[in-house]
N, CA and C atoms as an extended XYZ file, in Angstrom:
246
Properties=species:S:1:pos:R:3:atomname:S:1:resname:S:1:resid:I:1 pbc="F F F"
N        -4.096       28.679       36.707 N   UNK     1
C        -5.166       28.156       37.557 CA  UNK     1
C        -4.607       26.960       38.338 C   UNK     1
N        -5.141       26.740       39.513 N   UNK     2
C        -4.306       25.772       40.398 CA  UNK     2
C        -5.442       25.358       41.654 C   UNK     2
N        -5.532       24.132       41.221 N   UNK     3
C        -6.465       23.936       42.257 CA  UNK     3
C        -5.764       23.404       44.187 C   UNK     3
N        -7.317       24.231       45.044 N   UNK     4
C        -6.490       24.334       46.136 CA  UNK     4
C        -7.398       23.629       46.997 C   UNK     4
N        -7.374       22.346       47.656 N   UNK     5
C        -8.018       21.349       48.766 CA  UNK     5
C        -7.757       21.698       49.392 C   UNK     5
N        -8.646       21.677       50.666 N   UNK     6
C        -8.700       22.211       52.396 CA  UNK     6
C        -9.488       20.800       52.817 C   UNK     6
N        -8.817       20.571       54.071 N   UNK     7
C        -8.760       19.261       54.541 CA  UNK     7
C        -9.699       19.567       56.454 C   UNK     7
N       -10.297       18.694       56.800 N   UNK     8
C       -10.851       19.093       58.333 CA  UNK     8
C       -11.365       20.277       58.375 C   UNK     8
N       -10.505       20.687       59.690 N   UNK     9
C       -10.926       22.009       59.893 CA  UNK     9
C       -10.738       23.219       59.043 C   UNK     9
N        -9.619       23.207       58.427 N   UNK    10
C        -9.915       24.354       57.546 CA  UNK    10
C       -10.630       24.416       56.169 C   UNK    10
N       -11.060       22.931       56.081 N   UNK    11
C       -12.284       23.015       55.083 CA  UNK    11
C       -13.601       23.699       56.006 C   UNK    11
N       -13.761       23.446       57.070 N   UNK    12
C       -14.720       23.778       57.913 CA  UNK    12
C       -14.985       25.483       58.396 C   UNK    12
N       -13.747       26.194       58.266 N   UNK    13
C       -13.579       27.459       58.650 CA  UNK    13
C       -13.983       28.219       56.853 C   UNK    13
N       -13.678       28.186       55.921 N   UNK    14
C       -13.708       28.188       54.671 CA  UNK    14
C       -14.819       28.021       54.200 C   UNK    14
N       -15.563       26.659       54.256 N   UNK    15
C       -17.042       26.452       53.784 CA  UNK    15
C       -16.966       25.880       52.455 C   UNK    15
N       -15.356       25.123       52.133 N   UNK    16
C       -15.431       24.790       50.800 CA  UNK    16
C       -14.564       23.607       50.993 C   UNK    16
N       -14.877       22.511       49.782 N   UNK    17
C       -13.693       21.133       50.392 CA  UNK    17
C       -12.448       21.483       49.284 C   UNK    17
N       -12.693       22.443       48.127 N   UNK    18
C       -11.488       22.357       47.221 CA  UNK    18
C       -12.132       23.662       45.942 C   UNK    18
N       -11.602       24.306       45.364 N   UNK    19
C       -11.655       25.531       44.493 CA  UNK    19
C       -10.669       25.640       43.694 C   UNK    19
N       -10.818       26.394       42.790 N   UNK    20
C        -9.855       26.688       41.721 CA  UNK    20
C        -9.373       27.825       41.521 C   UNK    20
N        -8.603       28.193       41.973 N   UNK    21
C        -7.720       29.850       41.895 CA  UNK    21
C        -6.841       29.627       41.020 C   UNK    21
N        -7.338       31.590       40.633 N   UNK    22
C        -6.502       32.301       39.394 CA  UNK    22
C        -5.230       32.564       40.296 C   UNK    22
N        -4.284       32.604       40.484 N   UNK    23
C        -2.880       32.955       41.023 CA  UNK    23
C        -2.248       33.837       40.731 C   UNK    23
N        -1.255       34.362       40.797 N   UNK    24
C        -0.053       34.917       40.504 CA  UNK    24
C         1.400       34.686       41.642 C   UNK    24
N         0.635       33.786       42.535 N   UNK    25
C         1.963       33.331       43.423 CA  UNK    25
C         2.880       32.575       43.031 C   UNK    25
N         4.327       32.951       43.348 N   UNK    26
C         5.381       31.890       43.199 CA  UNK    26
C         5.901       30.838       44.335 C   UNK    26
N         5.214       31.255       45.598 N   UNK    27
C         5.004       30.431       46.720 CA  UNK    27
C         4.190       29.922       46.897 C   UNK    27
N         3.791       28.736       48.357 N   UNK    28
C         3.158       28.579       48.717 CA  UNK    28
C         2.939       29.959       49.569 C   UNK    28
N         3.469       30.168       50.088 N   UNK    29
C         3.034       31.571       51.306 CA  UNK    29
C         2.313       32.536       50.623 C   UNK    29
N         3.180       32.813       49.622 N   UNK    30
C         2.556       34.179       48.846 CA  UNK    30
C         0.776       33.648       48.080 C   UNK    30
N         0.447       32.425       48.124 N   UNK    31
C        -0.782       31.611       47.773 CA  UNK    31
C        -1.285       32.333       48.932 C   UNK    31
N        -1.057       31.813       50.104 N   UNK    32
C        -1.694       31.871       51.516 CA  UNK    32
C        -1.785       33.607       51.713 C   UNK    32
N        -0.989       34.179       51.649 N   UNK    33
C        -1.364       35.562       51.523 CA  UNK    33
C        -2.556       36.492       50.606 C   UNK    33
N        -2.543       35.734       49.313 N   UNK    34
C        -3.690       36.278       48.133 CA  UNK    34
C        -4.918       35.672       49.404 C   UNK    34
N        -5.177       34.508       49.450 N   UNK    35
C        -6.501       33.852       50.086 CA  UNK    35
C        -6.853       34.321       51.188 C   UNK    35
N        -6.118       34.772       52.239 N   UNK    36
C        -6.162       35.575       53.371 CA  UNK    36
C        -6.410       37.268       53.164 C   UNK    36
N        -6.389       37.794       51.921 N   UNK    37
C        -6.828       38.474       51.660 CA  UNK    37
C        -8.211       38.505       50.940 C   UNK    37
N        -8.836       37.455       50.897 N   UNK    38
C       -10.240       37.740       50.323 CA  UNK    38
C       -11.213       37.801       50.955 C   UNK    38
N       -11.204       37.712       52.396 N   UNK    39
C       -11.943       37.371       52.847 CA  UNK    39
C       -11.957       37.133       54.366 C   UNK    39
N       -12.649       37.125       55.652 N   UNK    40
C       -12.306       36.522       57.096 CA  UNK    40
C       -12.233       35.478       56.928 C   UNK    40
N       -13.353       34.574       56.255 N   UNK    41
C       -13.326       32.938       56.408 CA  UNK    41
C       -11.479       32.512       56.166 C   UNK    41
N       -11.091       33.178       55.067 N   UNK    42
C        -9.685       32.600       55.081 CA  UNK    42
C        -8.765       33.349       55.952 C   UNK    42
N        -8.757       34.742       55.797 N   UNK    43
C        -7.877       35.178       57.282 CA  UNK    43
C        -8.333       33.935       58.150 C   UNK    43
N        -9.033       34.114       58.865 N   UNK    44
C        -9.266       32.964       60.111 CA  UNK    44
C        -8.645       31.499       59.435 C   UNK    44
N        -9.047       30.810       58.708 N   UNK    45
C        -8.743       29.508       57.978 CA  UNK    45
C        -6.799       29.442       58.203 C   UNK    45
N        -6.376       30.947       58.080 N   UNK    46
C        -4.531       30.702       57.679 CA  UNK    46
C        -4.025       31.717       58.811 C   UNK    46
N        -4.888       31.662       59.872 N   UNK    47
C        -4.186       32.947       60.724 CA  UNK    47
C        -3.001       32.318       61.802 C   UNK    47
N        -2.955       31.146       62.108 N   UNK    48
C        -1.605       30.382       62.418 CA  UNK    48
C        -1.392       29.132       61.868 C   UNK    48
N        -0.034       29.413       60.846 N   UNK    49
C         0.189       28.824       59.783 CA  UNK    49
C         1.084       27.475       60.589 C   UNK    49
N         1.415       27.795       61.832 N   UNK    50
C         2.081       26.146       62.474 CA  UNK    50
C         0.961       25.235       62.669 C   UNK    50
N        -0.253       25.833       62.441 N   UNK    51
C        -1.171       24.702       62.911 CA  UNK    51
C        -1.231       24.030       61.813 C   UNK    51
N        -0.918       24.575       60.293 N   UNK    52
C        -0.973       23.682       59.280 CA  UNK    52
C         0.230       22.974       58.442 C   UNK    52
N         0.046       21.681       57.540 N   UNK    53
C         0.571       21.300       56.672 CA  UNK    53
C         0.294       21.648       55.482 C   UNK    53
N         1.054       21.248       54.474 N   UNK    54
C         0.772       22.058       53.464 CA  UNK    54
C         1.574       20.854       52.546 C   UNK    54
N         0.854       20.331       51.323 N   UNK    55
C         0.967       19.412       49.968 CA  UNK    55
C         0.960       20.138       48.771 C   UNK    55
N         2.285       20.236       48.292 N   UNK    56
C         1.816       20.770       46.548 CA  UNK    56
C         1.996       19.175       45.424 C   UNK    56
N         1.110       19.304       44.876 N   UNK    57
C         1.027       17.583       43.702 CA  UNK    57
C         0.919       16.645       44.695 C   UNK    57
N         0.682       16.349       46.204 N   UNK    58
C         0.589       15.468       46.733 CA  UNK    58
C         1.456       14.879       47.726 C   UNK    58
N         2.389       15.904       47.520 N   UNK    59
C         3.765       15.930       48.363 CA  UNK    59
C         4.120       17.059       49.565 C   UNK    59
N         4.371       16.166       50.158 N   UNK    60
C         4.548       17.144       51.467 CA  UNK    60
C         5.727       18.317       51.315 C   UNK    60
N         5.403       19.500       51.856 N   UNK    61
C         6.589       20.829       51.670 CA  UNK    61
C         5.845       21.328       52.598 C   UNK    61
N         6.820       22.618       52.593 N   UNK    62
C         7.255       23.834       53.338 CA  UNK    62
C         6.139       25.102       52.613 C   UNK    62
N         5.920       25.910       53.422 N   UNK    63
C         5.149       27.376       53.107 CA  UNK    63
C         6.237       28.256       51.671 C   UNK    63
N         7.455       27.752       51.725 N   UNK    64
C         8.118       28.837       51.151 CA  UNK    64
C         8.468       27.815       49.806 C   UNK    64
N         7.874       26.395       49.685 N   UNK    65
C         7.743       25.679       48.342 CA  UNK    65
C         7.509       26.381       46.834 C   UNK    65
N         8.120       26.507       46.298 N   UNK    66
C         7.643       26.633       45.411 CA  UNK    66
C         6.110       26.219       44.168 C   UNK    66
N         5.587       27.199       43.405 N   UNK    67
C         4.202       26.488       42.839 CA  UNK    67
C         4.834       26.655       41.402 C   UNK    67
N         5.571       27.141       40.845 N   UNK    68
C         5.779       26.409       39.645 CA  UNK    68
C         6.051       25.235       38.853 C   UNK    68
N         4.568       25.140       38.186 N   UNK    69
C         4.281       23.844       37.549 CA  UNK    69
C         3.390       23.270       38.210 C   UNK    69
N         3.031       23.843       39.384 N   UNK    70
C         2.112       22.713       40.340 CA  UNK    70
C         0.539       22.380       40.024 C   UNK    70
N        -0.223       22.062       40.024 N   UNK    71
C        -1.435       21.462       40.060 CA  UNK    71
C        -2.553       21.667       40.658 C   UNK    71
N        -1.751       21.418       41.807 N   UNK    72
C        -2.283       21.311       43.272 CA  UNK    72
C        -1.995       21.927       44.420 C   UNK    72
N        -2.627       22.344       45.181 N   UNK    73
C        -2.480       22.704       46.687 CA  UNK    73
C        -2.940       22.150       47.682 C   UNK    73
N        -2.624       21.468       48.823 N   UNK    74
C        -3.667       20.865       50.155 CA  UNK    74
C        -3.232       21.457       51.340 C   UNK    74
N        -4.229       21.824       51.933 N   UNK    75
C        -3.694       22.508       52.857 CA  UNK    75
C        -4.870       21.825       54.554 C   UNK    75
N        -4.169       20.671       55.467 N   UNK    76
C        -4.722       20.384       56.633 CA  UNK    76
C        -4.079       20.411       57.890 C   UNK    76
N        -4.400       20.124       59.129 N   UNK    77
C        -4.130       20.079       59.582 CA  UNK    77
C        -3.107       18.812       60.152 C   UNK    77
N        -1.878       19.159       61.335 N   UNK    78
C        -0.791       17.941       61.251 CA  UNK    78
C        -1.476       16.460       61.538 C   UNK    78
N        -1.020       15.591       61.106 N   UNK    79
C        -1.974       14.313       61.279 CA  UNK    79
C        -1.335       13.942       62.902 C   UNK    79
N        -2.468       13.459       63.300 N   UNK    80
C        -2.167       12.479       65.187 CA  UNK    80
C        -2.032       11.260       64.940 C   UNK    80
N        -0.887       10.375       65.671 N   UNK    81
C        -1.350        9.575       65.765 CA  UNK    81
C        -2.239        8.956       66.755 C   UNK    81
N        -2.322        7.568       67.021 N   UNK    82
C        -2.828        7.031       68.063 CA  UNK    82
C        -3.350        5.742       67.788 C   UNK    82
């Protein structure tokens, strides 16, 4: 079990701020693939993956990160400055 935060907009496309998924991924991608399969809200939520960042335990990575051992998932959009 691994809990997974959605941040802005893709908390907004989703309809949820954070959930707890059963897994079997050893990626982050292969995460993003199970969730994009449940459903449109998440197809749409992960359908271009450059628009997002992606945190496992709080730390910034890559789609192809590994989740073993992890905790956590966050998944928002890139921060602006200004």
């Amino acid at each position: 079990m691994i809990d997974v935060l959605y941040f802005a907009w893709v908390r907004e496309r989703i309809g949820l701020p954070r959930e707890q998924v059963e897994t079997t991924a050893a990626t982050v991608a292969e995460l993003v693939e199970e969730l994009r399969a449940r459903e449109e809200r998440y197809a749409l939520a992960f359908s271009d993956l450059t628009a997002l960042r992606v945190a496992v335990d709080q730390d910034l990575t890559d789609f192809d990160a590994s989740l073993k051992g992890a905790r956590e998932v966050a998944f928002f959009p890139p921060m602006t400055g200004g």
